[in-house]
C-alpha positions as a Python dict, from the first residue, in 0.01 Angstrom:
ca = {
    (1, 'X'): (0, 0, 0),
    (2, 'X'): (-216, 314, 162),
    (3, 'X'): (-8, 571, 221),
    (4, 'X'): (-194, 622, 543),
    (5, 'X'): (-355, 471, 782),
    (6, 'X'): (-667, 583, 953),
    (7, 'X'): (-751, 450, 1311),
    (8, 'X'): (-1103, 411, 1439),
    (9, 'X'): (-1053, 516, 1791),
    (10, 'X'): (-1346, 355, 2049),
    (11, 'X'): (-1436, 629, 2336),
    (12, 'X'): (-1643, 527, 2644),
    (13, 'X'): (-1752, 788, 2904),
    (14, 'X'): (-1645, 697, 3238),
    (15, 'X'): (-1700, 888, 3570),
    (16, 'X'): (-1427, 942, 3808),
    (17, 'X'): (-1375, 1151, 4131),
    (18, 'X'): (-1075, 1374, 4155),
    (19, 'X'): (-931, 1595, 4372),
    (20, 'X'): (-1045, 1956, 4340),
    (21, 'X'): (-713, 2085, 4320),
    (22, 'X'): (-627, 1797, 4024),
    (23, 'X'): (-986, 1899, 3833),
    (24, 'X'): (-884, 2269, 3846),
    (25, 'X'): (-479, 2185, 3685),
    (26, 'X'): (-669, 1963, 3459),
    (27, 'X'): (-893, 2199, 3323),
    (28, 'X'): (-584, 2510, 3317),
    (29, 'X'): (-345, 2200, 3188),
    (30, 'X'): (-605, 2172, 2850),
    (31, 'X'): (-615, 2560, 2806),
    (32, 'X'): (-231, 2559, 2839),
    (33, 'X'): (-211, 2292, 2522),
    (34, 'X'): (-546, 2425, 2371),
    (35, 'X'): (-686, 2032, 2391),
    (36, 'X'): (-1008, 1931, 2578),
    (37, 'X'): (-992, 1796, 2957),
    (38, 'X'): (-1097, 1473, 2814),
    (39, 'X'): (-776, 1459, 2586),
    (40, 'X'): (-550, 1581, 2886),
    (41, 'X'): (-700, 1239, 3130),
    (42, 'X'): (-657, 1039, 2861),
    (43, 'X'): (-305, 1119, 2713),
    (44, 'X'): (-168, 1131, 3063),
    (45, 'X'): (-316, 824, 3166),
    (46, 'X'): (-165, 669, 2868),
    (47, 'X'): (166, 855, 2913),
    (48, 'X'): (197, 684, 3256),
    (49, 'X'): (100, 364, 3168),
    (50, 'X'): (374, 336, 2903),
    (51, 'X'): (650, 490, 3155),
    (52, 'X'): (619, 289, 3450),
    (53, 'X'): (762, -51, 3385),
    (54, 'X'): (658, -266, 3724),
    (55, 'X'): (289, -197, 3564),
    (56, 'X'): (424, -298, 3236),
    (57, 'X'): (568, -622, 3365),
    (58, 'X'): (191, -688, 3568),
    (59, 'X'): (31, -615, 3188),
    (60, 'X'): (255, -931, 3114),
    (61, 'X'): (108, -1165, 3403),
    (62, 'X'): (-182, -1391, 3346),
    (63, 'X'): (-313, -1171, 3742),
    (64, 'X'): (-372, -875, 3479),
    (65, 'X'): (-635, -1081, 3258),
    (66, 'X'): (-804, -1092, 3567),
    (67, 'X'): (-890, -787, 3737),
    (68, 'X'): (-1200, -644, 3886),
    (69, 'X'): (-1327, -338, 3715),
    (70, 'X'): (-1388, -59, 3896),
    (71, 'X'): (-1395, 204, 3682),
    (72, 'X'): (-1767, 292, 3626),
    (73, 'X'): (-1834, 301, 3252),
    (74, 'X'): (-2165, 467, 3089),
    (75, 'X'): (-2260, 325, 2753),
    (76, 'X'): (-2305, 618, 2506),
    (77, 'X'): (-2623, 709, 2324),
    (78, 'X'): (-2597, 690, 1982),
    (79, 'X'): (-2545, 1107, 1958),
    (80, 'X'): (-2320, 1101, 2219),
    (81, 'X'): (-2108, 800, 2007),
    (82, 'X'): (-2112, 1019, 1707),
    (83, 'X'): (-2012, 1384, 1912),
    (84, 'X'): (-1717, 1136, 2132),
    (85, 'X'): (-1604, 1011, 1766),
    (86, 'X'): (-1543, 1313, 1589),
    (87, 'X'): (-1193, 1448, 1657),
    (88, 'X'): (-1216, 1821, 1705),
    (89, 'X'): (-1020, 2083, 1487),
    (90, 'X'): (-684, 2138, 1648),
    (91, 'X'): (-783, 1953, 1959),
    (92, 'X'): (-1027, 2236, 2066),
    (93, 'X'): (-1394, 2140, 2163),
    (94, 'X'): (-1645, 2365, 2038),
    (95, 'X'): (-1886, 2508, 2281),
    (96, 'X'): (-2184, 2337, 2171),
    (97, 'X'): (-2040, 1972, 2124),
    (98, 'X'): (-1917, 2044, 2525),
    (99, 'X'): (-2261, 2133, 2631),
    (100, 'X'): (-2407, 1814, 2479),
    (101, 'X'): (-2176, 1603, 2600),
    (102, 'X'): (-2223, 1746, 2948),
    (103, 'X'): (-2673, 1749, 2913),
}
């Protein structure tokens, strides 16, 4: 048996409006935990997700297989697959991988 496991993690980039005020605690949320505003969307969507148990107990209807996407996902260029994959040290994006992503 390994004695660990490694998880291949699949990112897409999505676009999303928020509130200027919610962009802004977003942004001083990642300095506060030295992670990228990416990580912070993501770990609090997740964090709600697996709290709220009437949304839980929809995941468990066969209405929930069936749902219109509206979230508007962009399929990565092969760079941009290989910058998204790599996990940054200690959760902090470098300048240049930021820029790259944002070009």
């Amino acid at each position: 048996m390994a004695l660990i496991e490694v998880t291949q993690i699949r990112y897409v980039n999505a676009t999303v409006r928020l509130d200027e005020t919610t962009a802004a605690q977003v942004d001083q949320y990642a300095a506060f935990i030295h992670a990228s505003a990416d990580d912070v969307v993501d770990k609090a969507l997740a964090y709600v997700f697996s709290k709220d148990r009437d949304f839980q107990d929809f995941l468990r209807t066969p209405e929930a297989a069936h749902i219109t996407p509206s979230l508007r996902v962009r399929r990565a260029a092969a760079a941009d697959v290989e910058l998204l994959q790599r996990k940054p040290a200690a959760g902090v994006e470098s300048g240049d991988s930021v820029q790259r992503l944002k070009a």
